[in-house]
C-alpha positions, 0 to 999 in steps of 0.5 A: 331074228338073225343067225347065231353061233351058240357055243355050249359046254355039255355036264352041268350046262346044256345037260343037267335039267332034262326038262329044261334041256328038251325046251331048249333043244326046241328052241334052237333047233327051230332058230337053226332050222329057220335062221341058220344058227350053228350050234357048237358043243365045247366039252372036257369029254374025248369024242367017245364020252360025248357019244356015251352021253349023246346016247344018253341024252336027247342032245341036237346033233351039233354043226360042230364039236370041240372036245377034250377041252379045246384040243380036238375040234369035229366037223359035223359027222366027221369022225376025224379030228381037224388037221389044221387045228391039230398043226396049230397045236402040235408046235412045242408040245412034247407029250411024252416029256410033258407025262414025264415032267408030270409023274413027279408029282403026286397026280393020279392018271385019268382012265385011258380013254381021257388021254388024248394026243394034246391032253395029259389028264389027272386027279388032283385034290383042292388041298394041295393043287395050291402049291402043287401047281405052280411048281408043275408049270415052273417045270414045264415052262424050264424045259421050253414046253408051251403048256397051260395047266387047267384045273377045274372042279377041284379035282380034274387038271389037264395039261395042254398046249399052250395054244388049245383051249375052249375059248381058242377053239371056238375063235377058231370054229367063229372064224371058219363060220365067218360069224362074227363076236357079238353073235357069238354066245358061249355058255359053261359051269367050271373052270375048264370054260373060263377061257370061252369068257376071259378078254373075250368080245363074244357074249357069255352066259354062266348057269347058276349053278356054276362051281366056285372057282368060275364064280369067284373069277366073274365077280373078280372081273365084271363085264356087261358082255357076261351075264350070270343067269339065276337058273341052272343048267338049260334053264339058265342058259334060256335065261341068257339068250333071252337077255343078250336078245339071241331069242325073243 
């Protein structure tokens, strides 16, 4: 067995199944203890949230984490964000015009502590994100911003810059490790983790218990580089690694 980098979304993947979890956490952690795997969280959470739930949960300390959806990345232990990462990412991205365009609409702010320097966050319902959507980014996009919009849940919308996302930050994260894709597995639930799966050469794993919205765009664009596991949370996220060969 070789070395790995296993890149994991937190709520509703890694965390989810406790008992699932403690034995997953095992699992990695004697491959990382005797082969060198890294392990990476790639979560929605601020970098405050994560140690709320790390408090709450017996998680691995990570070699590395990606939060707020892609737009801050930590080394271990660092309590400051990447500073290449951040210029990467600051390149027409005008958060006050962003929040301006935004609050035209009917979008209800995220609490304080979820707006971060490369992410403007609302509520937003299912019914009428449709329509509402599209004419936000026509918006943004009018006013030269390099904006994405990430919805997921059917509830949650971020708004980021173009260049930030989770699949970006593990690119990112991968090449700073100098591991290369095909030992580079990502796991998630939502919609915020279909860009660790779209036109992506790294493995993916999609716990069972996956919402609609990443359900629908999988079986919409099969690949045998994507498995869905059958399992929820930890449990299908075992399920994955033992199929694409990362574990015995």
């Amino acid at each position: 067995m070789t070395a790995f980098l296993f890149v994991t979304d937190l709520d509703h993947t890694l965390v989810g199944d406790d008992a699932a979890m403690v034995e997953l956490n095992r699992i990695l952690g004697d491959h990382r203890q005797q082969h060198g795997t890294k392990i990476v969280y790639s979560t929605g959470r601020s970098l405050s949230s994560y140690r709320q739930l790390k408090a709450e949960k017996p998680l691995l300390d990570p070699d590395g984490l990606i939060v707020s959806v892609g737009t801050e990345i930590y080394s271990a232990g660092s309590d400051s964000p990447d500073p290449i990462w951040a210029e990467v990412l600051s390149t027409h991205w005008d958060r006050d015009q962003v929040v301006a365009i935004a609050n035209q609409f009917d979008l209800t702010p995220q609490p304080t502590a979820e707006q971060r320097p490369f992410k403007v966050s609302y509520f937003l319902a299912e019914a009428i994100a449709v329509n509402l959507l599209p004419k936000l980014q026509a918006l943004l996009d009018a006013k030269g911003l390099e904006t994405q919009l990430v919805y997921s849940g059917g509830k949650d919308l971020d708004i980021l810059p173009r260049r930030a996302n989770k699949g970006k930050a593990m690119i990112f994260l991968r090449e700073q490790l100098a591991i290369s894709p095909d030992r580079t597995v990502a796991c998630g639930d939502s919609g915020n983790d279909l860009s660790m799966f779209c036109d992506r050469p790294e493995r993916g794993i999609i716990v069972g218990n996956a919402m609609p919205e990443l359900l629908t765009w999988h079986y919409a664009n099969p690949s045998c580089d994507r498995y869905l596991a059958k399992k929820s949370c930890a449990g299908g996220i075992l399920e994955g690694l033992h199929h694409f060969g990362f574990l015995p």
